[in-house]
Backbone as ProteinMPNN parsed JSONL, in Angstrom:
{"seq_chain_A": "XXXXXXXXXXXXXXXXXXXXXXXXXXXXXXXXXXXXXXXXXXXXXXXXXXXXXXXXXXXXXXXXXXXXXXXXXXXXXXXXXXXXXXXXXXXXXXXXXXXXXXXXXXXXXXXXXXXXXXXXXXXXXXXXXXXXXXXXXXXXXXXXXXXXXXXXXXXXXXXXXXXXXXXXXXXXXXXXX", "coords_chain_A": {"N_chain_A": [[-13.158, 20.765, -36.235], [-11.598, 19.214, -33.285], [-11.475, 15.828, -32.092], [-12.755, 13.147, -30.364], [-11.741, 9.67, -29.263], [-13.227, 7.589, -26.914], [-11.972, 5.443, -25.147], [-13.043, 1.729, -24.217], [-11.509, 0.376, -22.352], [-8.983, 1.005, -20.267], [-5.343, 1.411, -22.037], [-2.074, 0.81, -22.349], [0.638, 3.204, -23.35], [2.331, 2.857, -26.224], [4.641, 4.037, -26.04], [5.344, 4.553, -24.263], [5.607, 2.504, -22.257], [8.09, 1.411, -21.2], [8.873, 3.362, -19.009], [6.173, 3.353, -17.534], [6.764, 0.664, -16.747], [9.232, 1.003, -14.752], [8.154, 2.857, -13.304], [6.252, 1.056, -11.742], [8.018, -0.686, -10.673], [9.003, 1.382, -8.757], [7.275, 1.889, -7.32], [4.873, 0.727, -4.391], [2.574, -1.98, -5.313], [0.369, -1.793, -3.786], [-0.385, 0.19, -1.961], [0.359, 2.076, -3.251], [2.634, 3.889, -2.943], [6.213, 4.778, -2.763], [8.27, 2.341, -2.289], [10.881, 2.683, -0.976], [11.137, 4.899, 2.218], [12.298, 8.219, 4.346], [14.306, 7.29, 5.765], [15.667, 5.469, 5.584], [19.088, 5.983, 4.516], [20.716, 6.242, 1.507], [18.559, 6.695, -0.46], [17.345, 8.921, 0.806], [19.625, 10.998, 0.033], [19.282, 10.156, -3.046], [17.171, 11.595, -3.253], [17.798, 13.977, -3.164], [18.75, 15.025, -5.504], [19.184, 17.056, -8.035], [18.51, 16.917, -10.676], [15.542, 16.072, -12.779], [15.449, 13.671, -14.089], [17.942, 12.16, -13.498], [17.418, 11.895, -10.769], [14.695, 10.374, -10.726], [15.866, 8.196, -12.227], [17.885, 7.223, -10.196], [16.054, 6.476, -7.331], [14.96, 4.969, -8.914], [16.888, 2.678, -9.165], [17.096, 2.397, -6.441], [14.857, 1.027, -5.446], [13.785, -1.318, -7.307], [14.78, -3.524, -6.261], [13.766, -4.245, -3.801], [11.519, -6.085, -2.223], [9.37, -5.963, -0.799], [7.143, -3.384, 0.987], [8.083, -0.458, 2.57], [7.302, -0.656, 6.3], [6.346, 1.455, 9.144], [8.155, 1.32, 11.843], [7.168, 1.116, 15.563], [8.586, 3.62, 17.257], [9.466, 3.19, 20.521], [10.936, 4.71, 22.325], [10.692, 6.946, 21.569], [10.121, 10.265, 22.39], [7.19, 12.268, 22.281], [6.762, 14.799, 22.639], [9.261, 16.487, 22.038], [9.895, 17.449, 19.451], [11.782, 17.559, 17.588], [13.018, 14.98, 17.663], [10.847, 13.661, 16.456], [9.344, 11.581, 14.169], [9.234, 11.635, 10.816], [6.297, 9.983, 9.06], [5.667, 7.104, 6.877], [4.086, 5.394, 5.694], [3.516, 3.321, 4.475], [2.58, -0.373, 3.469], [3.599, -2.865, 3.82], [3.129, -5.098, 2.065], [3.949, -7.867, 0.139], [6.11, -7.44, -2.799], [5.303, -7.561, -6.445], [7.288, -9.269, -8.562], [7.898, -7.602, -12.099], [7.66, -8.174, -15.801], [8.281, -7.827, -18.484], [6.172, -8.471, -21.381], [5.851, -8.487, -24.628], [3.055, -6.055, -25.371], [2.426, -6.32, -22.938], [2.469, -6.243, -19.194], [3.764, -8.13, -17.153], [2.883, -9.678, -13.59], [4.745, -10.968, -11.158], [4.269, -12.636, -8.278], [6.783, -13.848, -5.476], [6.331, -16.665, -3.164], [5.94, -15.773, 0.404], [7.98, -16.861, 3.227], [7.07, -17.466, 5.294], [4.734, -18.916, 4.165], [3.067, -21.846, 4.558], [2.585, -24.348, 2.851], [4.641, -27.138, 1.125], [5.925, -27.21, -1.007], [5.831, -24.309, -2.413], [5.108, -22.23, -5.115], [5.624, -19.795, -7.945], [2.974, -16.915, -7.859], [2.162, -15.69, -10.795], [0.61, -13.039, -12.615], [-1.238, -10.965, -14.609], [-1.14, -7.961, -15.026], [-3.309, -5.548, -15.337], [-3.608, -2.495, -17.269], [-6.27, -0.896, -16.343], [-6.159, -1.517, -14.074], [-4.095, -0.433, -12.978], [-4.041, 2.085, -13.864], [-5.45, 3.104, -12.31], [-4.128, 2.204, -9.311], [-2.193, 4.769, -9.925], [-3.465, 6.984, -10.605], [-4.009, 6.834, -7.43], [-1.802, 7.803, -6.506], [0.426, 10.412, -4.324], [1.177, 13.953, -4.733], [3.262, 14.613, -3.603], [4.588, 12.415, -3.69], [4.947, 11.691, -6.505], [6.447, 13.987, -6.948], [9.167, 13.331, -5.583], [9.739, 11.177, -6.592], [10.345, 12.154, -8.954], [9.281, 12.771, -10.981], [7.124, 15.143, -12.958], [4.61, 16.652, -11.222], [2.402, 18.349, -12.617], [2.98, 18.534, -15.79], [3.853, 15.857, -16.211], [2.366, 13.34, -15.456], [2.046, 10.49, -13.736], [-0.038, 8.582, -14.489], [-0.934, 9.418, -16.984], [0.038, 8.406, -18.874], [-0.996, 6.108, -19.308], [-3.143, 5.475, -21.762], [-6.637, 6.158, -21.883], [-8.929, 7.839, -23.895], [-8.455, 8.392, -27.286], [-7.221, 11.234, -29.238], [-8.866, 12.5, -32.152], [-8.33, 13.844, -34.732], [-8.953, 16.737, -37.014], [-11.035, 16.201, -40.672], [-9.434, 17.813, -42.913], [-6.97, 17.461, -41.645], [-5.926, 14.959, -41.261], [-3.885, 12.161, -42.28], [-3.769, 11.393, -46.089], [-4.954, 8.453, -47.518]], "CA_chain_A": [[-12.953, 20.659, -34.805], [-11.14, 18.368, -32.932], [-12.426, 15.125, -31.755], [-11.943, 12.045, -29.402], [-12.624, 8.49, -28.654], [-13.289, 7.541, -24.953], [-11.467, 4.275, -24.681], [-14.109, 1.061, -23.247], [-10.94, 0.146, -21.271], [-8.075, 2.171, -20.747], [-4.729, 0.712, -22.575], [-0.594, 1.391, -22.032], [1.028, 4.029, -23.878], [2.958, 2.213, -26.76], [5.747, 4.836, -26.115], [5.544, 4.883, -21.924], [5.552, 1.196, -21.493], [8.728, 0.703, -20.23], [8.643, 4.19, -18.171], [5.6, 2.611, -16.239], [7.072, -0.775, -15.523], [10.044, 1.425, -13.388], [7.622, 3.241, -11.972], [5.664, -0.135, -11.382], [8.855, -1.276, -9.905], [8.79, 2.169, -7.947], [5.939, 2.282, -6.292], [3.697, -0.552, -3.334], [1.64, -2.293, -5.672], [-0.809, -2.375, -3.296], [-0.194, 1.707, -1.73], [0.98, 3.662, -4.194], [3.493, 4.637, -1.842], [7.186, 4.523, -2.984], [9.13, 1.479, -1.49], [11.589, 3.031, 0.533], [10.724, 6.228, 3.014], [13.07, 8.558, 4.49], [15.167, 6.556, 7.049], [17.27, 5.055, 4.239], [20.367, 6.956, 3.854], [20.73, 6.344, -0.167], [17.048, 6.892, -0.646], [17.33, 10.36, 1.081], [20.501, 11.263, -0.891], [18.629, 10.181, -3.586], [16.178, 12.673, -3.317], [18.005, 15.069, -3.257], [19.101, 14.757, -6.655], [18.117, 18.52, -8.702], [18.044, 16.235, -12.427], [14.426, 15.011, -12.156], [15.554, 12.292, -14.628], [18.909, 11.605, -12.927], [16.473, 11.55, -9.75], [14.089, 8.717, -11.175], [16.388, 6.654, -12.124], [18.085, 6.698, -8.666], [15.185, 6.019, -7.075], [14.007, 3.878, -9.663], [17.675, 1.764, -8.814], [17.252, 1.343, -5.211], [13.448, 0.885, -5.072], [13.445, -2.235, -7.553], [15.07, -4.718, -5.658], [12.946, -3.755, -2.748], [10.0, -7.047, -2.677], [8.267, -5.555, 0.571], [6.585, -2.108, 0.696], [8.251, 0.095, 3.929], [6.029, 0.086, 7.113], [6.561, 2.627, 9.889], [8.583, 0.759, 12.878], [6.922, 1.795, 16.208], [9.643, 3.752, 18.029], [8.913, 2.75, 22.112], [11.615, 5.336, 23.588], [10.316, 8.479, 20.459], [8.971, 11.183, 22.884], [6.125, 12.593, 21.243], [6.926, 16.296, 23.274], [10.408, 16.64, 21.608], [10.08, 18.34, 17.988], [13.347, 17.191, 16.949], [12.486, 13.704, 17.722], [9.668, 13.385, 15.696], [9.867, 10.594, 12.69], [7.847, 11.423, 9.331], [5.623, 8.348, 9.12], [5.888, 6.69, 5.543], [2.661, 5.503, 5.559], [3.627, 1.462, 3.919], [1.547, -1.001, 3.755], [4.076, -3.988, 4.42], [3.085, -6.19, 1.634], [4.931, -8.265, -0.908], [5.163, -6.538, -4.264], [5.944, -8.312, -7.59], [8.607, -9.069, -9.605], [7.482, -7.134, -13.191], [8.062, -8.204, -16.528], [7.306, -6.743, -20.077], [6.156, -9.179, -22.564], [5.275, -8.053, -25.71], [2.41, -4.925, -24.948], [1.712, -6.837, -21.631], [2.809, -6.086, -18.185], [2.931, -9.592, -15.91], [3.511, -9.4, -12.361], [5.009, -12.35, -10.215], [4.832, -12.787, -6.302], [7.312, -15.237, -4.861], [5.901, -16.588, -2.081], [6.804, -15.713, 1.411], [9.031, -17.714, 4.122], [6.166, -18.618, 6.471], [4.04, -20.233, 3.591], [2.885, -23.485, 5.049], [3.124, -25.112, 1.472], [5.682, -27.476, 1.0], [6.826, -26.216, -2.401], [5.147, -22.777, -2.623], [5.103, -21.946, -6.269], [4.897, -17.963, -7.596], [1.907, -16.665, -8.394], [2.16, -14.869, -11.854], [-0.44, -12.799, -12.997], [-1.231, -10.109, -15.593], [-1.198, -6.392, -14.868], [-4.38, -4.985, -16.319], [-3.667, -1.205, -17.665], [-7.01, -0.112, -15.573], [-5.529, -1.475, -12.246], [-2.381, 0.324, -12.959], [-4.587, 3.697, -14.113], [-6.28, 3.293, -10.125], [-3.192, 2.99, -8.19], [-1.322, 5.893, -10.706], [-3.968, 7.768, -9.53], [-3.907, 7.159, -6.343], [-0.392, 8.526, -6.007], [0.089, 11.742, -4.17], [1.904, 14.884, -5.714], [4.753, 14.677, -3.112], [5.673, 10.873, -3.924], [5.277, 11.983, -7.516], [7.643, 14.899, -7.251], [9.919, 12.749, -4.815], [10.014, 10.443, -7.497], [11.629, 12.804, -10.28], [8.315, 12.914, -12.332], [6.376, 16.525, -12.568], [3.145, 16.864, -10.823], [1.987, 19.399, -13.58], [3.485, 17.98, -16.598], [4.324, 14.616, -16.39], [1.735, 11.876, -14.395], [1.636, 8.747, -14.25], [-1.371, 8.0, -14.617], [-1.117, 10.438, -18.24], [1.41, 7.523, -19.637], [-2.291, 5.132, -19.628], [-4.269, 6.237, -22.504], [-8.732, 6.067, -22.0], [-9.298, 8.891, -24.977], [-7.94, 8.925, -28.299], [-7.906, 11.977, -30.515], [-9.326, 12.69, -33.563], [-7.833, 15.509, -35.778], [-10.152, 17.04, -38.166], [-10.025, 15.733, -41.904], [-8.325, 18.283, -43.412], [-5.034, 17.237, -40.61], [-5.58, 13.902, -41.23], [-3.281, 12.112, -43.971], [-4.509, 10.909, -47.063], [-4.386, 7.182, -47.775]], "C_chain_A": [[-12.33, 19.319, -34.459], [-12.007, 17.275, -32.532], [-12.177, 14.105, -31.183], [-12.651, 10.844, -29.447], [-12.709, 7.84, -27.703], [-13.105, 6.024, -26.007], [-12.363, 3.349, -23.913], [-13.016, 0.766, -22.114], [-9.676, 0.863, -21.55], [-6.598, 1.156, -21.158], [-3.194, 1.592, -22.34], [-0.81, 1.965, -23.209], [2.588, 3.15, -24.952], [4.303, 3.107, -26.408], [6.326, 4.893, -24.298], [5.873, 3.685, -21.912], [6.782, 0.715, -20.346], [9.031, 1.841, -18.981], [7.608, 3.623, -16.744], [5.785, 1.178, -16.011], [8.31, 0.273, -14.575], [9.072, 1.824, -12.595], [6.669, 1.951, -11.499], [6.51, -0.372, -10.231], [9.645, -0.09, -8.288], [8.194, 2.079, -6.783], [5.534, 0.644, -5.662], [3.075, -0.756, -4.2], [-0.166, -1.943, -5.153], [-1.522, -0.994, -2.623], [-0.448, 2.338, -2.4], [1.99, 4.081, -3.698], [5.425, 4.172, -2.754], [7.874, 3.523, -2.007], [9.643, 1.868, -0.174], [10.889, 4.106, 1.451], [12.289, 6.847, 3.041], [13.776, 8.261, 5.201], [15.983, 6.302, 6.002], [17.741, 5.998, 3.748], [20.273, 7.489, 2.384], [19.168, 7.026, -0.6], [16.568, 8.134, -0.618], [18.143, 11.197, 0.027], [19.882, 11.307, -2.325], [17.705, 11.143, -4.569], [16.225, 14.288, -3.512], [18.572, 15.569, -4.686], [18.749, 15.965, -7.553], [17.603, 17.897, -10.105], [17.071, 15.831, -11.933], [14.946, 13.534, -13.108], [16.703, 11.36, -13.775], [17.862, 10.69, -11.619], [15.602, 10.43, -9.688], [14.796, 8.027, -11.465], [17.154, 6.229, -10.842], [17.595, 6.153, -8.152], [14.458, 4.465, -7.181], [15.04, 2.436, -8.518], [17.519, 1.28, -7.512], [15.836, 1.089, -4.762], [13.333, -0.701, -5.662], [14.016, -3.83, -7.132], [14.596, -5.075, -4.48], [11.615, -4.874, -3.172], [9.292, -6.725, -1.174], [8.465, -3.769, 0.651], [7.532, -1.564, 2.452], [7.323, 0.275, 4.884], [6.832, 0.811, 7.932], [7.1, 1.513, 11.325], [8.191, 1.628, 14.237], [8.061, 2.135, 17.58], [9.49, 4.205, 19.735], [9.465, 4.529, 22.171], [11.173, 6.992, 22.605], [9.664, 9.05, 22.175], [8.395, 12.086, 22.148], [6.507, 14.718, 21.938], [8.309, 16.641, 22.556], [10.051, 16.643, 20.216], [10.772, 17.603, 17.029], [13.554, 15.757, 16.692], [11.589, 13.106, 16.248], [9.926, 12.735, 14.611], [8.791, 11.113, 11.606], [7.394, 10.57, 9.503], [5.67, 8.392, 7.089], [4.728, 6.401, 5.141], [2.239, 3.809, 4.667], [2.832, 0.643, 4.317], [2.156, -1.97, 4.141], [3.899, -5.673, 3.376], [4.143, -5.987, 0.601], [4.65, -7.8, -1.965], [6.215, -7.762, -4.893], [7.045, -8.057, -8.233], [8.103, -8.06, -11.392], [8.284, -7.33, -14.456], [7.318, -7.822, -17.812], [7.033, -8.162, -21.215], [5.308, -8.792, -23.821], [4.682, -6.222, -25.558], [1.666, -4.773, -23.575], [2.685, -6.573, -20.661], [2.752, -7.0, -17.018], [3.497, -9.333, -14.826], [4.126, -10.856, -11.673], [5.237, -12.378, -8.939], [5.485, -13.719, -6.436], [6.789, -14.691, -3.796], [6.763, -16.439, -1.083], [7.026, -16.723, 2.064], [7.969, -18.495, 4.999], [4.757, -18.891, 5.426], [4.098, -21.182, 4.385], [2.718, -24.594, 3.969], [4.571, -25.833, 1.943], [6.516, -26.861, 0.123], [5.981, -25.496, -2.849], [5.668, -22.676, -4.332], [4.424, -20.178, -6.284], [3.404, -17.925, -8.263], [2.401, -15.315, -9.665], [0.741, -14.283, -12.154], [-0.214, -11.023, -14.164], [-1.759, -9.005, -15.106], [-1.896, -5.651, -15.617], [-4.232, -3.295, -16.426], [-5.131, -0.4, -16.508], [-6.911, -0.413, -13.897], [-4.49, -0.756, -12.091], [-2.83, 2.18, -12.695], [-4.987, 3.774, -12.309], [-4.857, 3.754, -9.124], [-1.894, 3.804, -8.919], [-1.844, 6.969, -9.949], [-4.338, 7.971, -8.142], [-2.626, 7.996, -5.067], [-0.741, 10.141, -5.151], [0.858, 12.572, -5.094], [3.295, 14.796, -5.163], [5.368, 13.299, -3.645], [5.937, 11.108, -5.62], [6.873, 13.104, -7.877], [9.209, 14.056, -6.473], [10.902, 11.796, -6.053], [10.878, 10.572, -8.959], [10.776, 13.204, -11.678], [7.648, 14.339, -11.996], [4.776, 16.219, -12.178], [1.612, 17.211, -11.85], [1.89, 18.464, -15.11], [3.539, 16.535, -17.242], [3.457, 13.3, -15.548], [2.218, 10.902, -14.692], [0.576, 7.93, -14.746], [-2.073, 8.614, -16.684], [-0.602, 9.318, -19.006], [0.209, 6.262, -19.92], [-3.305, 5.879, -20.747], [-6.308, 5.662, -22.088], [-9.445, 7.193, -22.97], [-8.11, 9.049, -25.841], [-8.264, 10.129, -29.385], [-7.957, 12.135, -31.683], [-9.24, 13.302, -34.396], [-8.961, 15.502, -36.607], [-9.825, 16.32, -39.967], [-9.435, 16.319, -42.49], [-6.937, 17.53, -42.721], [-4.845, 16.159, -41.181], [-5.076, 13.601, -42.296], [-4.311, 11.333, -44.771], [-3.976, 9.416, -46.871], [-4.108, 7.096, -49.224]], "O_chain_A": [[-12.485, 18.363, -35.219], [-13.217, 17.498, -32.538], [-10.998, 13.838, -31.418], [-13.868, 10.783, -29.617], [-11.671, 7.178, -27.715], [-13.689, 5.643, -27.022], [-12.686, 3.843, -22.834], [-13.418, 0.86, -20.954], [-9.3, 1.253, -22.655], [-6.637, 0.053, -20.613], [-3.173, 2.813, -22.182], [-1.726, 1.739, -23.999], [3.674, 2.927, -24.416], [5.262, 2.39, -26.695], [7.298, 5.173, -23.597], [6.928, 3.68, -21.277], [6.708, 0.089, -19.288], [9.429, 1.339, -17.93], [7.916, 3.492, -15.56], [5.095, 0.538, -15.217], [8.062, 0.141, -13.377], [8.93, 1.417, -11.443], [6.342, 2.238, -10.347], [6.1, -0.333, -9.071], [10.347, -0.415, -7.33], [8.546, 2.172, -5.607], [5.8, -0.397, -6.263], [2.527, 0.313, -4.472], [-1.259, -1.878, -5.715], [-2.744, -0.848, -2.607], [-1.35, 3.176, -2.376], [2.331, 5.073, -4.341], [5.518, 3.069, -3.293], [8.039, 3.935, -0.859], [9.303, 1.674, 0.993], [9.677, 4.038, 1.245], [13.227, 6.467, 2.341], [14.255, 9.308, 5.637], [16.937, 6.998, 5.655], [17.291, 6.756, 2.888], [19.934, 8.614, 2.019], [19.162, 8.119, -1.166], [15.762, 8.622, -1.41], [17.571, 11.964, -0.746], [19.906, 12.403, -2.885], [17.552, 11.36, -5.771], [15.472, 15.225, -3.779], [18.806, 16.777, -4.747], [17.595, 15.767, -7.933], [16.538, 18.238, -10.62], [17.134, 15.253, -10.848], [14.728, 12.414, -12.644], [16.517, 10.19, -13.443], [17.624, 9.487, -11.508], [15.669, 9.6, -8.782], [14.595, 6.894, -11.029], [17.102, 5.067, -10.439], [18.08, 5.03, -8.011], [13.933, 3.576, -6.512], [14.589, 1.661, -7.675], [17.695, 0.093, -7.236], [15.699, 0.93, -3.549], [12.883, -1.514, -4.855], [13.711, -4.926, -7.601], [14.922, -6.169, -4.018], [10.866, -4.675, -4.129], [8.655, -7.627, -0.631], [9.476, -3.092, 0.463], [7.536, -2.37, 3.383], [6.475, 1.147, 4.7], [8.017, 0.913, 7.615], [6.158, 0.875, 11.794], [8.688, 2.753, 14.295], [8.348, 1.393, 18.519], [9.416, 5.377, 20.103], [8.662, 5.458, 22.087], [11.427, 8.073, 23.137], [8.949, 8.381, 22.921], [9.066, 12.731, 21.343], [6.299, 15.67, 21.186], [8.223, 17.863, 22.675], [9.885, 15.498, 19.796], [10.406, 17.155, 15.943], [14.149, 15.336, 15.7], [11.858, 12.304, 15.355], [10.805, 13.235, 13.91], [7.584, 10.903, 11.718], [8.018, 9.908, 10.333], [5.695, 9.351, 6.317], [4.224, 7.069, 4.239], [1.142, 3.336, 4.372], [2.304, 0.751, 5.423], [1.515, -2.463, 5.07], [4.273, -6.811, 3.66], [4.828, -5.036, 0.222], [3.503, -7.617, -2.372], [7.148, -8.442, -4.465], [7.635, -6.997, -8.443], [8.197, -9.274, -11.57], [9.42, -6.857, -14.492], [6.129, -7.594, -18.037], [8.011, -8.687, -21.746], [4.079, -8.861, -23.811], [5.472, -5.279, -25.6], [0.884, -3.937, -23.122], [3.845, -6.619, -21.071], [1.976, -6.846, -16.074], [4.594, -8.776, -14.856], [3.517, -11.865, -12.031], [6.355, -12.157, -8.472], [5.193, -14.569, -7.278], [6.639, -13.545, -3.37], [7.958, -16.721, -1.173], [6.392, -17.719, 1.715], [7.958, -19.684, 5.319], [3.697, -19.074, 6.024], [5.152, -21.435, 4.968], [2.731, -25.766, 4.347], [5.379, -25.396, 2.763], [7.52, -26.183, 0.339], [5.259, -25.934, -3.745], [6.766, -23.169, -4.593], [3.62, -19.547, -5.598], [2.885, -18.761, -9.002], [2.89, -14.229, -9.354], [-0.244, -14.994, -11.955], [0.768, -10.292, -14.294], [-2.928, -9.058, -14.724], [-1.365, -5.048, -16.55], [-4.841, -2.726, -15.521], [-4.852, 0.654, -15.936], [-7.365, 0.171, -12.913], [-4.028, -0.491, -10.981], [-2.392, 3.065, -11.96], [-4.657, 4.571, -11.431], [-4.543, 4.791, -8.539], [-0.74, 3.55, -8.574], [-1.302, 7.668, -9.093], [-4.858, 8.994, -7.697], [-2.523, 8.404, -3.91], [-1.758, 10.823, -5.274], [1.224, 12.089, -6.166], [4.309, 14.862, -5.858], [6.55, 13.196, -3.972], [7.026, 10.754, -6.071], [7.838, 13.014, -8.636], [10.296, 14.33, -6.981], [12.106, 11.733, -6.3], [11.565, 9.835, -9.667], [11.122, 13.642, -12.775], [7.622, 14.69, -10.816], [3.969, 15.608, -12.879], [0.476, 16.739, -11.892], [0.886, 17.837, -15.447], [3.334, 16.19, -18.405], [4.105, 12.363, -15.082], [2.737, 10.497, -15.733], [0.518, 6.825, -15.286], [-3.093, 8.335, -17.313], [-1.013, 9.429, -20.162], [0.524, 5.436, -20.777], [-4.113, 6.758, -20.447], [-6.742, 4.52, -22.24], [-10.634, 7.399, -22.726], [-7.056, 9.588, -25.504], [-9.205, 10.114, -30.178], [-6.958, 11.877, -32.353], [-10.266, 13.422, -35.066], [-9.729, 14.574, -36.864], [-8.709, 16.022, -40.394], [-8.508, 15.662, -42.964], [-6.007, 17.116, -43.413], [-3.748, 16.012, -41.72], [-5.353, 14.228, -43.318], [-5.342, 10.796, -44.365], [-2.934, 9.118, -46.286], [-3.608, 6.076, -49.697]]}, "name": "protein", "num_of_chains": 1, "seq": "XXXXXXXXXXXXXXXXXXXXXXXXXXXXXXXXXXXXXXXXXXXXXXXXXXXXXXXXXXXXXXXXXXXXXXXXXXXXXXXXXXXXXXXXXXXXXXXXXXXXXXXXXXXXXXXXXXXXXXXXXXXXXXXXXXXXXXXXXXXXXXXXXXXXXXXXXXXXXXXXXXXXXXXXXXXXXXXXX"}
């Protein structure tokens, strides 16, 4: 019989790694939410994309230069009685997301600070991207920003690309040393 080992902490996918830094560079750090919404032209276009791979990397391209999450601009003159009117809401949180870099099997993040710091010389804050903060907001994604995104709902998570259980083939499978 088969057999597994629950992971004490859960660890990247030596083969995903650089898959989840785009989508890192995808997604609100802080949300889950994909960068842009649907107001941006390209973004929409985008989306519409039928390759899911073509589709992620679109995405991926105009999401990672993006260092603030989309919030929802409140539109005074919107009438709420008019249908046609009506804006999706995005649902952004508005904060600064990191820069992301790969070093080695590690994932570091870097804020530059923002403009109205009261620092003289603001310095970034770097910090290290722990695999079980990543597994939280993977799973906190929904299915639409997933499918939006070019990845399968079904098939393909994000949150699947973090291993927390390794398995164990039986010994016959396993090779000899």
């Amino acid at each position: 019989h088969f057999g597994h080992i629950e992971l004490a902490t859960p660890v990247f996918h030596v083969g995903f790694i650089n898959k989840i830094k785009k989508i890192l560079e995808t997604i609100c750090y802080n949300c889950g939410k994909i960068k842009l919404d649907e107001s941006n032209d390209a973004f929409r276009k985008a989306c519409g994309i039928r390759d899911p791979k073509s589709r992620f990397n679109a995405v991926w391209r105009l999401c990672k230069a993006k260092n603030v999450c989309d919030t929802d601009i409140a539109d005074e003159d919107q009438d709420p009685n008019d249908p046609s009117r009506i804006k999706v809401s995005h649902g952004g949180c508005g904060n600064r997301q990191p820069q992301i870099r790969k070093e080695g099997l590690k994932l570091w993040g870097t804020w530059k600070p923002d403009k109205e710091s009261q620092e003289d010389n603001p310095q970034p804050e770097k910090k290290l991207l722990h695999p079980s903060d990543i597994l939280a907001l993977f799973k906190h994604m929904s299915d639409e920003e997933i499918q939006k995104m070019g990845l399968s709902k079904d098939y393909a998570r994000p949150e699947w690309m973090i291993l927390t259980v390794l398995p164990v083939p039986p010994p016959p499978v396993r090779p000899s040393i």
